[in-house]
N, C-alpha and C positions, 0 to 999 in steps of 0.2 A: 588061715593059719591063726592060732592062737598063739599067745607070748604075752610073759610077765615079765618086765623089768625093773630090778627093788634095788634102789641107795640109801645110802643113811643121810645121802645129801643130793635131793633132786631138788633142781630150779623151776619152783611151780609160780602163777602169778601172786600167790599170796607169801612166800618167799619162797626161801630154803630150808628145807624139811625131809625126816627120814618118810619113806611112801616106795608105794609099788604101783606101776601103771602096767595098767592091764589091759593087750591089745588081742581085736580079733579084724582078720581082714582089712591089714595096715590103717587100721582107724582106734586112737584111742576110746576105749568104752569106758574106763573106771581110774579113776585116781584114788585109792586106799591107802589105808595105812601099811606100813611098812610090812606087817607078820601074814598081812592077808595074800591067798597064793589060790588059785580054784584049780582043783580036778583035771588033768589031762591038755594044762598050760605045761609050754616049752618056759624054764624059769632061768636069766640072767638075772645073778647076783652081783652087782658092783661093786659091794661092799661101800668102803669108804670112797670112792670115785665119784664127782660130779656127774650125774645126769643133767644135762639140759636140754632146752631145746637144740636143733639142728640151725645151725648157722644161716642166716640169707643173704648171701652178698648183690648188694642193688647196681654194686658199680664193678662192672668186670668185661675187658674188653678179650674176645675170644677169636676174633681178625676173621673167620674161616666164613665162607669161600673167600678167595682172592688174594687175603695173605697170610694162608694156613702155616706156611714159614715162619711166621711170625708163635702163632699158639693154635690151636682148634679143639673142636670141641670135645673128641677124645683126650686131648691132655690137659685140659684145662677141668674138664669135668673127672676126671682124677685126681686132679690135686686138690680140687675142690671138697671131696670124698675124705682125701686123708687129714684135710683138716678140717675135719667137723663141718662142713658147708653142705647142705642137702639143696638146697635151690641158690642158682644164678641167674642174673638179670643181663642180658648182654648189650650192650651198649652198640648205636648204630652206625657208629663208623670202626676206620679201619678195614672190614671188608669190602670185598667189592664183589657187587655193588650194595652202597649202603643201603639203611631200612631206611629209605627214603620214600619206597614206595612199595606198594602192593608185591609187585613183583619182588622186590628185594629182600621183603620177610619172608616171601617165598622158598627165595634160592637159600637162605639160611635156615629155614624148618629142613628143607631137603639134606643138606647142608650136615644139619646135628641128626638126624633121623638115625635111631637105633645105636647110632656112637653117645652118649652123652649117661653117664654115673652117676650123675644129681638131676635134678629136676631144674628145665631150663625154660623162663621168661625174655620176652624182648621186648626192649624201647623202642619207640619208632623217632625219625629223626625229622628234626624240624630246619631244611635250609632254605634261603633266598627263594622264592616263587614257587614252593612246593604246599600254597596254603590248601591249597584242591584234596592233595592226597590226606589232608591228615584225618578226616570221615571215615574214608576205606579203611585206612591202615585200621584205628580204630576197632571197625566191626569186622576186620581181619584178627582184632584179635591181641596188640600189643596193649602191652601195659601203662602205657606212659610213650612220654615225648621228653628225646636230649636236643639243645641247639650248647652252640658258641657262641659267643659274643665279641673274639680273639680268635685268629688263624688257629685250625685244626692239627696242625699238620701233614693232611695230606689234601689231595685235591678236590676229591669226588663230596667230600662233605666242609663245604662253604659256611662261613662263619655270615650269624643277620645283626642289622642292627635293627636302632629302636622300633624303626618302621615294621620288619618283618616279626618283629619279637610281638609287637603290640598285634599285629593281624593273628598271627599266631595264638597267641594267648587267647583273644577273642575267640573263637573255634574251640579251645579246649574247656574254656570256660562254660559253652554250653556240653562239650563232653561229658565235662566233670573229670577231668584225667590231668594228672600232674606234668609241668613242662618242668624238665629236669634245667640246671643251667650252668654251665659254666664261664664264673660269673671273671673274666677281666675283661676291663677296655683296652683298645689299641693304643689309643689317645695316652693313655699311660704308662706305655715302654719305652727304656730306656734304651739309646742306640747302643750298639758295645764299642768303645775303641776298638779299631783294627788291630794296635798296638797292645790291648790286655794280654794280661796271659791268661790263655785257656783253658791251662788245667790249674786253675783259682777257682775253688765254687763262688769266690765275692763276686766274679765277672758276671756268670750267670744268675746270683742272687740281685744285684744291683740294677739288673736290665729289668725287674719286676716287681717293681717297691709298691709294699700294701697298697698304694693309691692304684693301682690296677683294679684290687681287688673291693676296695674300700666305694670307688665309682661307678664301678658296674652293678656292685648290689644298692647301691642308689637307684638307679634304671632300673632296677627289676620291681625294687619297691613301686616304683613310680608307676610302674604297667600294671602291677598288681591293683594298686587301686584307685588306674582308671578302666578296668575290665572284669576285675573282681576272681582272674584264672589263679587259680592254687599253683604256686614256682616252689622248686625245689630249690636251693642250691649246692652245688655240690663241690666235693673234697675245697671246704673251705679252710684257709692257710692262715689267712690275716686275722689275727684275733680283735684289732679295731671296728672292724664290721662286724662285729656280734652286738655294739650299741646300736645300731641302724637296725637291726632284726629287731630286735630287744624294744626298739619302740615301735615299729610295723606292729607288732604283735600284741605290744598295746592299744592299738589301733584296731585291734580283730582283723586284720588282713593274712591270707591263707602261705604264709610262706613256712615250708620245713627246711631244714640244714643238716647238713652231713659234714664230718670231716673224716679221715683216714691213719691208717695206724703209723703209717709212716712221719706224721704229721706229729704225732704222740711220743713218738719211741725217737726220733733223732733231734737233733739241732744243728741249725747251720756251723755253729760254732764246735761243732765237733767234725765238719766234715772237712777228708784229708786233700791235698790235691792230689788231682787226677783221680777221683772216688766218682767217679761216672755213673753205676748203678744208683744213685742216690739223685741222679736228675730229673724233676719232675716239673707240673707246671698247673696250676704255681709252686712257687720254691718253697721247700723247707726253710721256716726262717728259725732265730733267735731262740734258747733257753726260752727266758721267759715271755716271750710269745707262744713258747708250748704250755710255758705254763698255765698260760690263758686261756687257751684252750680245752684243756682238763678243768678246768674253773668252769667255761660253759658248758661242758659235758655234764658236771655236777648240778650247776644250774636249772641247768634245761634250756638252755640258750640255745645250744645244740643238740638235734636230737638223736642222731645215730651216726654209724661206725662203717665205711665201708671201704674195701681194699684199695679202689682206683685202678687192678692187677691190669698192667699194659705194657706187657713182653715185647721183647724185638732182638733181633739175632746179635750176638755179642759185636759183630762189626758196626752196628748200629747207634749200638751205646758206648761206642767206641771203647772198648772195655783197653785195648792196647796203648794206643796214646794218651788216654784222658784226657781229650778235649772235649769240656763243657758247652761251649758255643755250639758244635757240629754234633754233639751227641745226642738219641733219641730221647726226648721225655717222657720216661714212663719207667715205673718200678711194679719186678712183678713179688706179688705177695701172697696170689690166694689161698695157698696151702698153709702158712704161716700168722694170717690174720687175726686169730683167736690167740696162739702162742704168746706172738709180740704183743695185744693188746694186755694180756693175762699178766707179763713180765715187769710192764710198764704200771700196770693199776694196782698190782700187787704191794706196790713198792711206795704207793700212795693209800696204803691203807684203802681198796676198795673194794666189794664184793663181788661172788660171783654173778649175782644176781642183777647188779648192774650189768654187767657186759651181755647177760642176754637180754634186757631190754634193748641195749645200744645196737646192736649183732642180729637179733633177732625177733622183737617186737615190733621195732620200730621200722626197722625193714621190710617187714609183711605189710606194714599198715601202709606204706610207700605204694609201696608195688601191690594193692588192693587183693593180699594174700592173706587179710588177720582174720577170717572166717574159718580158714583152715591150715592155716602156718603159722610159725612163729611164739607157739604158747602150747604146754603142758597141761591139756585140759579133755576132756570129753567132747568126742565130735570131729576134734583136730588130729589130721596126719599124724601117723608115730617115726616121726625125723625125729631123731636122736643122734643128741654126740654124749659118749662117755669118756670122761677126761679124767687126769690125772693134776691137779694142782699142782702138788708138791714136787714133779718131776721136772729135773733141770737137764737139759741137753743142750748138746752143737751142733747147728743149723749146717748139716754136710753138701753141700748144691749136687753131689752125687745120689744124695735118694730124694730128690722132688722130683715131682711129675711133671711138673711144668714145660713146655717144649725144650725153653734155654734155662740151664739152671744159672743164670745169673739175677744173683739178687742182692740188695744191700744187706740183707740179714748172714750171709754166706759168713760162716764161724764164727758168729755170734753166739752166746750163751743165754739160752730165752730157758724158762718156765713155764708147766702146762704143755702136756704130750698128751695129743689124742688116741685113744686108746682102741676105741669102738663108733664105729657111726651107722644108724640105721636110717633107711628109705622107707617109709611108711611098711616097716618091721622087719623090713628085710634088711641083714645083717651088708651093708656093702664096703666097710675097712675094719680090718681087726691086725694091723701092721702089715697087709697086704690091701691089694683094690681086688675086692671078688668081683668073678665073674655071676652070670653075666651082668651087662649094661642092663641097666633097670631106669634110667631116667625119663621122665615124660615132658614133654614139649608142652609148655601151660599157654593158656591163651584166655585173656580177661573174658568175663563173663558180665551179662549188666543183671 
């Protein structure tokens, strides 16, 4: 199939510019300027609409098999679709059984097989005495390695410490493949009184003060370089710990950072009691520790943007009593992640052009997809989102896709509605999820 798609404002790597990209057999061939159109091309017109790249979210938990209750890959790769996200990295717990092993990547390829809208990656998981599997998994095919360093939540995927982190990273370090991390220590939570009250986010914010997060990226520094393995870390909260990166990285040590939109777009100080969908881990903190955050975004302190989307049945996140203590950590977003981030940076005088490096560059480069994803270039997939800047709407939890529509964004008034998004040309939302499933099951290549 051939297809021309022409804005007066596409997100190319050299900025924003009017152009027409020009696709044959969902492979970008030609970036031209905007008037250029060949012969017996199918031609979408944007007009004024953002074209960008197609969203990559690295951090997206999809539960399915085991706790498809939870989300799966049918609706999770739907909502993925309406919001401008063409590939998902799915994260190896929550299922069951996790990507722990050989087997386990298994039952989840089988798992998303033919149900999946975007195109889907997986991490492989790094727990207590599983240093054996992490070769296979590997040449099985995942993209990367997630561990904890802090109780998971659930059982089947065991939180390591120094020891297993450092044997760990040894292994990857000769892979060459990123250990994702989530970086707090135990040693740094706070008890809760039995006496708080629960539906206080201070209860649940106070049980997790930056020094959770501030001492475990010390320990990840530390492993880094005495092993020399490239660490992610991820949906990072505490904006203290961005001096610790900040000098690592003076240091030439291979660490990347991510934070999340929800990290961006809320503050502790705005949340109400019993506002349960807004519990996560680590917590939302402070005003201006958001603000500081967008500071290293600017920076380069931190490098990219990803959802954290981690669904669970409204009984879970106790949406009825708003208890914080008992309720699930996890907010889902992935339909919404472009929206909110656009509403938020908007507001901060920022471009579009940043958000698809954040969203979209730098996620490929993560997840070793920037040869073919992630940039509006010749050679590279034609994942496309066409957006709408200027449009402002309310976030109705009746039309997400997402299993549960609960979410903290639920009648909120965000900006930036996605309009159009393609799969390497093929047209897969245009205010519906066309048919059919188009998504392909990606697997690292060396």
């Amino acid at each position: 199939m051939s297809l021309t798609i022409r804005s007066r404002r596409c997100v190319l790597p050299g900025g924003v510019r009017p152009a027409s990209i020009h696709v044959r057999d969902g492979v970008i061939v030609d970036v031209a300027e905007h008037s250029v159109a060949s012969p017996g091309r199918q031609i979408v017109d944007a007009g004024d609409l953002v074209v960008a790249p197609g969203l990559i979210d690295t951090h997206v938990h999809v539960n399915e098999p085991g706790r498809t209750e939870w989300e799966g890959f049918d609706t999770a790769t739907r909502a993925a679709a309406a919001g401008g996200v063409t590939t998902i990295v799915d994260m190896p717990l929550n299922s069951i059984p996790a990507t722990t092993t050989v087997a386990g990547l298994e039952a989840k390829r089988a798992a998303a097989a033919g149900r999946c809208w975007v195109d889907v990656g997986f991490w492989g998981g790094v727990v207590p005495g599983n240093r054996d599997d992490l070769a296979p998994l590997a040449d099985a095919g995942v993209l990367g390695f997630k561990c904890f360093l802090v109780p998971s939540g659930v059982d089947e995927f065991q939180h390591v410490g120094e020891a297993d982190l450092g044997a760990a990273a040894a292994v990857l370090a000769e892979l060459g493949l990123p250990l994702l991390v989530h970086a707090e220590l135990p040693a740094a939570l706070k008890s809760i009184d039995p006496s708080a009250e629960a539906r206080r986010y201070v209860t649940w914010l106070d049980s997790r003060p930056p020094e959770c997060e501030t001492d475990a990226v010390a320990m990840v520094i530390d492993v880094v370089r005495r092993t020399g393995a490239w660490m992610h870390i991820v949906h990072l909260a505490a904006a203290p710990a961005m001096a610790l990166l900040r000098e690592a990285r003076r240091d030439r040590l291979d660490i990347t950072v991510e934070t999340c939109p929800h990290y961006l777009f809320f503050a502790a100080d705005e949340i109400r009691d019993g506002e349960t969908p807004l519990k996560c881990a680590p917590p939302i903190r402070d005003q201006h520790n958001r603000d500081l955050l967008w500071r290293g975004l600017l920076d380069g302190d931190i490098d990219l943007v990803a959802t954290d989307h981690s669904p669970a049945p409204p009984e879970l996140k106790q949406i009825e009593t708003g208890d914080f203590v008992r309720a699930w950590g996890g907010i889902a977003s992935l339909q919404l992640g472009l929206a909110a981030m656009w509403t938020a940076a908007s507001r901060r005088g920022i471009g579009v052009d940043r958000l698809s490096e954040w969203m979209s560059a730098a996620p490929a480069r993560l997840a070793g997809l920037d040869r073919t994803k992630g940039r509006i270039a010749p050679g590279f997939d034609a994942d496309l989102v066409v957006w709408d800047p200027e449009a402002e709407w309310m976030v109705e939890p009746a039309r997400l896709h997402h299993r549960h529509p609960v979410t903290p964004y639920a009648g909120r008034h965000l900006r930036g509605r996605v309009v159009e998004t393609f799969l390497r040309g093929e047209e897969i939302f245009n205010g519906t999820v066309l048919e059919p499933a188009r998504g392909r099951l990606l697997a690292r290549t060396s």
